[in-house]
C-alpha positions as CSV (number, residue, x, y, z in Angstrom):
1,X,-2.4,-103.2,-59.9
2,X,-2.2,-103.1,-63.4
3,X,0.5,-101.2,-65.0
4,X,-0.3,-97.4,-65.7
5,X,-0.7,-97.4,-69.9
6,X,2.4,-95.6,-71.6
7,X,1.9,-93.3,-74.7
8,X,4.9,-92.1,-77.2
9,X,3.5,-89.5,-77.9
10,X,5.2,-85.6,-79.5
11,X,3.4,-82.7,-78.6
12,X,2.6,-81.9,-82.7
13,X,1.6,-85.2,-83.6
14,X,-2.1,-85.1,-85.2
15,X,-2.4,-88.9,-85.0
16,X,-1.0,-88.5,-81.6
17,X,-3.6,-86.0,-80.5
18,X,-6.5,-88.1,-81.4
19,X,-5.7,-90.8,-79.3
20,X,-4.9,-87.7,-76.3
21,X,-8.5,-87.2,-76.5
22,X,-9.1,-90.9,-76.7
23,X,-7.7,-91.3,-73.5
24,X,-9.2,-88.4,-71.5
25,X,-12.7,-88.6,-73.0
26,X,-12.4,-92.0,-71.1
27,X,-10.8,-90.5,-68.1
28,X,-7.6,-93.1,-68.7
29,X,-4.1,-92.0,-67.0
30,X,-1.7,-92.4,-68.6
31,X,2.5,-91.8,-68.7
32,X,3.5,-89.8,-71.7
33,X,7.2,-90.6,-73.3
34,X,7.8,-87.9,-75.4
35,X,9.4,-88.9,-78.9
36,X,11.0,-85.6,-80.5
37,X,10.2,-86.2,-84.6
38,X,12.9,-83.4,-85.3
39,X,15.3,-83.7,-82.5
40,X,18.7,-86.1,-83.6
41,X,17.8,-86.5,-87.2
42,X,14.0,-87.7,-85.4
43,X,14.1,-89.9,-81.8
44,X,11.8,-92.1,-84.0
45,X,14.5,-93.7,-85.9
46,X,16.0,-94.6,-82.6
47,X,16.6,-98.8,-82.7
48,X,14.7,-98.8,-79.3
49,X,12.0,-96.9,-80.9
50,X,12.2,-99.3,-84.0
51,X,11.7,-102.0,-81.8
52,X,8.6,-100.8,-80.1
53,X,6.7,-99.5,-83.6
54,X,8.6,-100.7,-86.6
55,X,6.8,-97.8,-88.6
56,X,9.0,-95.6,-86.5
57,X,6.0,-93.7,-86.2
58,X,3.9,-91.9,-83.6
59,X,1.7,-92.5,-81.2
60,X,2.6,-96.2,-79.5
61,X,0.6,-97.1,-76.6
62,X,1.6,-99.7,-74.3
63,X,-1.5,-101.1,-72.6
64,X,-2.4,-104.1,-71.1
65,X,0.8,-105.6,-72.1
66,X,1.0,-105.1,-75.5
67,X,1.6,-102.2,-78.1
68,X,-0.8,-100.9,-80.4
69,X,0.4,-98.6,-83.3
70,X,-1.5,-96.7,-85.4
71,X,-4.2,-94.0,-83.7
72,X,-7.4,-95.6,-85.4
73,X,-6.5,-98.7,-84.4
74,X,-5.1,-97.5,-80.4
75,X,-9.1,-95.5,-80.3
76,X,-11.3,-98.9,-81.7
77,X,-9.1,-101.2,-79.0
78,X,-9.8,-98.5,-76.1
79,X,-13.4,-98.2,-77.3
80,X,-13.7,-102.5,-76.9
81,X,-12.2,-103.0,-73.9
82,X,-13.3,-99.7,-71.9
83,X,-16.1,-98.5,-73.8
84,X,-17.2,-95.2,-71.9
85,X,-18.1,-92.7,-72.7
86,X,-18.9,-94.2,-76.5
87,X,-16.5,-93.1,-78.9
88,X,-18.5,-95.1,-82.4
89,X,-22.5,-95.5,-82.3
90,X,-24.1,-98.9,-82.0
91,X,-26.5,-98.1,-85.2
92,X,-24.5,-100.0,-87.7
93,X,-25.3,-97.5,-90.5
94,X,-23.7,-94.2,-87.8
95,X,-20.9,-96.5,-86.8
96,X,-20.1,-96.6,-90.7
97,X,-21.0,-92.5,-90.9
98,X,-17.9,-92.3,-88.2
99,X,-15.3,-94.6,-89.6
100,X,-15.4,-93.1,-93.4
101,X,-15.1,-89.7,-91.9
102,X,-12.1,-91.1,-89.5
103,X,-10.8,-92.6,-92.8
104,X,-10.9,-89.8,-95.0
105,X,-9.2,-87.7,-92.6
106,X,-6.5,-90.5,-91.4
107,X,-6.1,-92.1,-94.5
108,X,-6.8,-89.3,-97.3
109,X,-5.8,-86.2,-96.0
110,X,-3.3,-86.9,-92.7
111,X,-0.3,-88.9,-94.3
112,X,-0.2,-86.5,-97.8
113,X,1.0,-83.6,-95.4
114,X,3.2,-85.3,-92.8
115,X,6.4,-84.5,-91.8
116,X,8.2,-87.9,-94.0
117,X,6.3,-86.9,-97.2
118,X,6.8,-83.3,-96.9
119,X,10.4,-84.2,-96.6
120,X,10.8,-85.8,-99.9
121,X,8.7,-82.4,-101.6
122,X,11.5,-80.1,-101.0
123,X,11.4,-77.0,-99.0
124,X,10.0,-74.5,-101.6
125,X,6.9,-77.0,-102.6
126,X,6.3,-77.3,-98.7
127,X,3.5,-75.4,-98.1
128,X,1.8,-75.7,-101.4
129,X,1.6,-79.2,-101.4
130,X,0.4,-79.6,-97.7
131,X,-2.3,-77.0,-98.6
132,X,-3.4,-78.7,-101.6
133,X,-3.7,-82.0,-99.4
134,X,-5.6,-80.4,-97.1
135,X,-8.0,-78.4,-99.4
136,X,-8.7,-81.2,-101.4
137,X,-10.0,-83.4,-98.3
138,X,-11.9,-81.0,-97.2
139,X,-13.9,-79.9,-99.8
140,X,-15.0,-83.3,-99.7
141,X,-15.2,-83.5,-95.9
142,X,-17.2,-80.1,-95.7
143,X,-19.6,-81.7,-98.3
144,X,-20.3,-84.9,-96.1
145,X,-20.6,-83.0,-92.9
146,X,-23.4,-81.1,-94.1
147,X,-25.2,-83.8,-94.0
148,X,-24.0,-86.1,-91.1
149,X,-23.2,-83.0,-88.2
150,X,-25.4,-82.2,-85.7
151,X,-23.5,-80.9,-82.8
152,X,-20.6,-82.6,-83.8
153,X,-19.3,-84.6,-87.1
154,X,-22.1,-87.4,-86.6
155,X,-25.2,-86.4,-85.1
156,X,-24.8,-84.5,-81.4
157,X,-22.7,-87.5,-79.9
158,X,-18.3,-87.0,-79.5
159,X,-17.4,-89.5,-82.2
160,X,-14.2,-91.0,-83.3
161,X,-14.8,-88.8,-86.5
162,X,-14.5,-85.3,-84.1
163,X,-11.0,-87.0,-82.7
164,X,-9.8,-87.0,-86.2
165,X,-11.2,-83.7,-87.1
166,X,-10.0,-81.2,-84.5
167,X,-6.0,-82.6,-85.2
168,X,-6.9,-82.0,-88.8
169,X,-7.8,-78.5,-88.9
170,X,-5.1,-77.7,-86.4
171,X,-2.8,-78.6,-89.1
172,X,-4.4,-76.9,-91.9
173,X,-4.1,-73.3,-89.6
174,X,-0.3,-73.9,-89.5
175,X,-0.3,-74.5,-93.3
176,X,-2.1,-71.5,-93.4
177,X,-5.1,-72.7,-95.6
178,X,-8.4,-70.5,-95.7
179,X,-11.0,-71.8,-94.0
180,X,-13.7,-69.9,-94.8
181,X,-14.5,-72.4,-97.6
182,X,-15.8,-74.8,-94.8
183,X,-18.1,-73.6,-92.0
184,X,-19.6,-77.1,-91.4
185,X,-15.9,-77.9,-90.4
186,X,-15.3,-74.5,-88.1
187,X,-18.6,-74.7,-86.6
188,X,-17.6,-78.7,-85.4
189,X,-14.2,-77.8,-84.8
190,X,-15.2,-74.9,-82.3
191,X,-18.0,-76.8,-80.4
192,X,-15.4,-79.4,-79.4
193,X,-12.5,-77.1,-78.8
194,X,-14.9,-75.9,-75.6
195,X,-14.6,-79.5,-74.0
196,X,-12.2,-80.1,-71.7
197,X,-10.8,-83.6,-73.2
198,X,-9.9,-81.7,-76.3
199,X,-8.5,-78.8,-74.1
200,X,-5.9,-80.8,-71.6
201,X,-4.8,-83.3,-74.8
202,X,-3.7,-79.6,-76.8
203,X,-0.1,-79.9,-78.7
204,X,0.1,-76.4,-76.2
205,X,-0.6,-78.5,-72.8
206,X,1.9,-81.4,-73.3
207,X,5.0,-82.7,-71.6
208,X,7.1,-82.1,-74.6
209,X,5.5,-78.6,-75.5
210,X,7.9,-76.1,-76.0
211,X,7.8,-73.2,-73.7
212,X,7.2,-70.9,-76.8
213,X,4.4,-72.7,-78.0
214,X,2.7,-72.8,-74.4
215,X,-0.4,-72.1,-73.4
């Protein structure tokens, strides 16, 4: 019996979330360890934690006896080896569609408003800074979804692009950034809030959720 797959994993974590989804889209169990990024100074700077991700960043996943870091990467390795339901088109030219959005999102918008920059801004430029980030990408984002979305991000298929998404506007409602500029991106983000895999995988439902923030 193969060893149940083990994701470090903290309730808040967007990058963490997408690969939540990930995993119950494609009906994996799983263990959560919960790594607290504000607890001790952050659990992620822990020399056991080092070991595991040298990024000393969440989510790890141990599967199959070895550790992926990095959510894109975690989501395109569950979507080779256990590839249902399809998380990135076969159509070359859709599969592309998905991965730019996923990009944009977990390259351009994600890592200007984490926790480790946000850090070096200082507390008073916080919240501007974050909602600059955010606004930026998704003027741009809002722009490309009007004409990629069906249902969802790409077409009427759950994509890698919508596991991206949903994390991402969660963020920008707790940085408090209007999002009425964007319906393409409410619209989306509503349609897969009503499935279950983005339901169970909510920063409210985890192990590690505090009992303040619970659903």
């Amino acid at each position: 019996m193969p060893a149940r797959p083990v994701l470090y994993s903290y309730f808040r974590s967007s990058c963490t979330w997408r690969v939540r989804i990930a995993l119950a889209l494609k009906g994996i169990d799983y263990e959560t360890v919960p790594v607290n990024l504000i607890k001790d100074g952050g659990q992620q700077f822990s020399k056991e934690f080092q070991t595991l991700n040298p990024m000393k960043q969440v989510p790890a996943l141990k599967i199959d006896g070895i550790t992926i870091g990095q959510s894109l990467a975690i989501i395109e390795y569950l979507e080779e080896t256990r590839p249902t339901p399809r998380l990135l088109p076969q159509d070359p030219q859709k599969k592309a569609i998905v991965r730019m959005i996923s990009d944009l999102i977990a390259s351009g918008i994600q890592p200007l408003q984490n926790l480790s920059v946000l850090k070096q801004v200082g507390e008073e430029k916080q919240l501007p800074w974050a909602q600059e980030a955010i606004t930026s990408g998704f003027n741009a984002l809002e722009q490309i979804l009007q004409s990629t979305a069906g249902k969802y991000c790409v077409g009427d298929e759950v994509s890698m692009a919508d596991l991206c998404l949903v994390p991402q506007v969660a963020n920008a409602q707790r940085f408090k950034v209007d999002l009425s500029h964007y319906p393409t991106i409410c619209q989306i983000n509503k349609a897969l809030l009503a499935l279950e895999a983005f339901q169970v995988s909510h920063p409210s439902r985890q192990p590690d959720t505090p009992a303040e923030l619970r659903a």
